[in-house]
N, C-alpha and C positions, 0 to 999 in steps of 0.2 A: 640805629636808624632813627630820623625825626621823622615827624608826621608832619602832612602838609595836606591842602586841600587835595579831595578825594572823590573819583567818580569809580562807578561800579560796571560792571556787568550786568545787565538784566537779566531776569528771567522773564521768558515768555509762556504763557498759561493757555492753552487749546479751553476752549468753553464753547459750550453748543447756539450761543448767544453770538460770539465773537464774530468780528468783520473785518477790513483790511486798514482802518484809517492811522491805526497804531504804525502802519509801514507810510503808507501816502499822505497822512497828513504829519504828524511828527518823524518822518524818517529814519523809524526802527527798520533793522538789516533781520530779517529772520525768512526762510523757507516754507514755513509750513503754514495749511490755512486755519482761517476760523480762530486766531489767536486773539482774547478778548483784554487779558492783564500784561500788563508790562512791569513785573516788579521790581522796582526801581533801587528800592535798597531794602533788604529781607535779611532778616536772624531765624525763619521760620522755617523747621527741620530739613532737609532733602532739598529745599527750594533757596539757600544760602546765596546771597549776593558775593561777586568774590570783587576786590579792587582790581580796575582793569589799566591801570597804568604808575608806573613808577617804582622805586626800591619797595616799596609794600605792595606789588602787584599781586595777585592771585591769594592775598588772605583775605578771610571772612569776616564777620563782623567780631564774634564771638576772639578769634585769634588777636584782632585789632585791640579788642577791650581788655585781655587778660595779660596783651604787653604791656597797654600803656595806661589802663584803668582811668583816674581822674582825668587824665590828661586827654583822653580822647574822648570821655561822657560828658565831664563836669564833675567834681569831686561831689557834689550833694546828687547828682543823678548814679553816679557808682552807689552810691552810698545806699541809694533806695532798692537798685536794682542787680549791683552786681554786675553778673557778664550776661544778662542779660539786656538786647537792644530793647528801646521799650516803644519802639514806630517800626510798623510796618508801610512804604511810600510806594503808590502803583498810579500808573494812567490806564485806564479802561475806556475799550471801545465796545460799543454794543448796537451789532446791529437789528440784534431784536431784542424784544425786552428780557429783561432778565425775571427769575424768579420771585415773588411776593415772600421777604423773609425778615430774621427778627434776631436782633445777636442778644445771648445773655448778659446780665448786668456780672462787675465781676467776681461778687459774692460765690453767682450762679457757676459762673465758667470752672471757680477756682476747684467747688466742690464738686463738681460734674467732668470736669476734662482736664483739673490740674493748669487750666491757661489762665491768663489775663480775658477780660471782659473785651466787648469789640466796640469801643465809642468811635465815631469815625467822622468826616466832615468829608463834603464835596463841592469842587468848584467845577462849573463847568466850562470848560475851553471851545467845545462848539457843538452847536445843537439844530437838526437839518428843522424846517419849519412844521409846524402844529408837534415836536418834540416834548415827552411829558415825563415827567415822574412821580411815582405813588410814596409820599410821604405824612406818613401817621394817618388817622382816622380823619371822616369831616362832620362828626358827629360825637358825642359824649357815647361810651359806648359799656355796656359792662360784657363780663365775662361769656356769662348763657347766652347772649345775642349774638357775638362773638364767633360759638361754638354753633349757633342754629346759621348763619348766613354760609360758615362754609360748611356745615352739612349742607345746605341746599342749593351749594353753585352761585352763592350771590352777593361773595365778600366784596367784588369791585364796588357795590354802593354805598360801601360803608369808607372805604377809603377815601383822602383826601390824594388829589391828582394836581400837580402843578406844571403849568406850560412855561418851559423855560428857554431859555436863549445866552448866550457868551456873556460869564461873569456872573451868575449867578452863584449863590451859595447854602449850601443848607449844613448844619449840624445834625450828626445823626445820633441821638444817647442811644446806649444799650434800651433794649424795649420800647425803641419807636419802628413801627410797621414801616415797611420800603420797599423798592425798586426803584432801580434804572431803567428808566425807556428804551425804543428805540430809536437809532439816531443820534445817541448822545454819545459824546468823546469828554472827560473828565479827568481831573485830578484827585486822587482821594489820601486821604492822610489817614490814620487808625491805630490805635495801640496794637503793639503784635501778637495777633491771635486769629488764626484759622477758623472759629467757630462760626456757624451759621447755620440758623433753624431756614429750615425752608418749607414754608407754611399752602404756598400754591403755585403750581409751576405751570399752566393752561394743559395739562395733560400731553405735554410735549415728549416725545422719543426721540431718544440721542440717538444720532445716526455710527456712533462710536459702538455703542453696547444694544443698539437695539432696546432698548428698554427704557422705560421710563423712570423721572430720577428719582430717589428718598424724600419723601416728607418726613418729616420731622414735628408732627400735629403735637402730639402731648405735651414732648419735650418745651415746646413753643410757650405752651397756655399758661404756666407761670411766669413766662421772662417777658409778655406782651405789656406794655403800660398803655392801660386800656382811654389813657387820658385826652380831650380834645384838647386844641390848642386853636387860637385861633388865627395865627401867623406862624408858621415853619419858616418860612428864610429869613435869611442870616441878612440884616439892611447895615449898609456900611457905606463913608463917600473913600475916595480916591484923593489924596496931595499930592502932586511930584516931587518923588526925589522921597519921599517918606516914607517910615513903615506904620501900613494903615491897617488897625486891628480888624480880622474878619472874625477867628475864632479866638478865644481864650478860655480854655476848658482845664480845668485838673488834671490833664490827660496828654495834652498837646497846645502848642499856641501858637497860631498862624496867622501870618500878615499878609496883605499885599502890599507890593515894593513897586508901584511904578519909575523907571528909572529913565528919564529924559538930559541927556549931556554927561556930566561926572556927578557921582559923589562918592563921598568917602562912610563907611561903617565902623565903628567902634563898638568890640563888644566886650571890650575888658569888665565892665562889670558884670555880665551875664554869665555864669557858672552851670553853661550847657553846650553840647555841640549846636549847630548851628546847619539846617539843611535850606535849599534853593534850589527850586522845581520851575523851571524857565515854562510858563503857560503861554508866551505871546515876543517874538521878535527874538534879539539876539545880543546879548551884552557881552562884554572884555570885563575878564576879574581881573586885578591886579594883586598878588601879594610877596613881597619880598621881592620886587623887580623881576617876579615870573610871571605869564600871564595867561588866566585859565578861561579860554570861551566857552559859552554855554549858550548853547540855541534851544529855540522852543524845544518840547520833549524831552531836553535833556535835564541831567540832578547830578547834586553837589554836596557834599558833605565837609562842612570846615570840624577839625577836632575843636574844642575846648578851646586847647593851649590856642589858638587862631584867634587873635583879638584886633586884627585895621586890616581892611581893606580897601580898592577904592573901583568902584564900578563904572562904567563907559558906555553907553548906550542911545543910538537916536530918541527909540522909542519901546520898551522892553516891560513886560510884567513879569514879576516875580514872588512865588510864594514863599513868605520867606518862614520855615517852621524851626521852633525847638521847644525847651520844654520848660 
């Protein structure tokens, strides 16, 4: 069997948060309600993305890597990681806010849950009006102030909140304070790791288990980086036809790809696979005289060995990730 470009099966994630836009506005097929994740391409235990079409239909990531190793990684990303995938790809809808929480860095994770650390970024795809998100502190902050604001109910004044709208971006490192608003539909990239401190959740009861969810207070207070900053988002312009740096992290390295008319990609020098997360419109891939569309919502995976392409599109954004 060769490998060729590759799209998956999602997995869909029930969250107490979760709303419908994952179905109505990106055109996910799923039954059931209050679905908040769409996991787009997952190596992450029990939640394994499978390939949903062609002679490598129904293998997972892990089967994909242990056939074809450099050739579907990048020989220097086998190399670091093995059969291990090292991104986990989701779009999240949220139509209330989500929890106030905190991933550890991956020192913390490695020696505490055995995983990789959770660095993550997010781009936002749409966002209904006065939409916000709580990202890092808006004040220099230490430890005991910290621990006194949420003993006493009154951490929202210490966080930093931002009003955001379509195309926004933020980096998120391990130990910066977060949430997603309400209202907000995104893109999120992240190294793969399920971990998450969840530090305040507004005293909400799942209507699943009746109860209210796990904080995770202790675990938290070492992995918060108490530090201000005085700018969180990610500032970047747009070229057509280009790939325009939004993040570049030790972790992950994400462009955007405006693609107006043709063009062509070459990624012979890049010794990585290669993913594209359609945020906006609808492009024609071309590779090997076969031709792979890809509409907003949807994601792509080129192996390694996949070096020209040539894309078609009026008017199309695309994220374009690897590593």
């Amino acid at each position: 069997m060769e490998l060729y470009p590759l799209k998956f099966e999602p997995v869909y994630s029930y969250r107490l948060w979760g709303g419908n836009k994952l179905k109505t506005v990106l055109g996910k097929q799923y039954d059931k309600e209050s679905i908040g994740e769409s996991w787009e391409i997952s190596d992450i235990e029990d939640n394994e993305t499978h390939v949903s079409k062609g002679d490598l239909k129904g293998k997972t990531l892990k089967e994909l890597i242990r056939q074809f190793k450099g050739d579907f990684l990048g020989n220097s990303v086998y190399e670091n990681f093995g059969n291990d995938f090292p991104l986990l790809i989701k779009f999240i809808d949220a139509k209330t806010p989500l929890s106030i929480q905190v991933h550890p860095s991956n020192e913390l994770a490695k020696e505490r849950h055995n995983s990789f650390g959770k660095n993550e970024m997010w781009y936002i795809m749409q966002a209904e009006e006065d939409a916000e998100l709580i990202v890092g502190f808006n004040q220099q902050v230490e430890k005991e102030n910290y621990v006194a604001h949420l003993n006493n109910s009154t951490l929202p004044e210490i966080l930093n909140i931002e009003k955001v709208k379509k195309g926004d971006t933020f980096y998120i490192p391990t130990g910066r304070v977060h949430a997603i608003g309400a209202g907000v539909l995104l893109a999120e990239i992240q190294q793969t790791s399920n971990v998450t401190y969840r530090i305040y959740d507004y005293d909400r009861v799942d209507s699943k288990t009746g109860e209210k969810r796990e904080l995770h207070t202790e675990l938290a207070l070492d992995a918060i980086d108490y530090n201000y900053h005085e700018n969180y988002e990610t500032e970047y312009t747009t070229k057509v036809n280009a790939s325009n740096t939004l993040v570049h992290s030790p972790y992950f390295k994400t462009n955007i790809l405006n693609v107006s008319g043709s063009v062509t990609k070459d990624y012979s020098d890049l010794d990585s696979f290669v993913i594209y997360m359609c945020v906006d419109g609808h492009v024609e891939i071309e590779w090997e005289n076969k031709s792979f569309p890809l509409q907003k919502g949807e994601t792509i995976l080129f192996p390694a060995v996949i070096n020209n392409l040539k894309l078609d599109a009026e008017d199309a954004n695309i994220l374009e990730v690897y590593l």
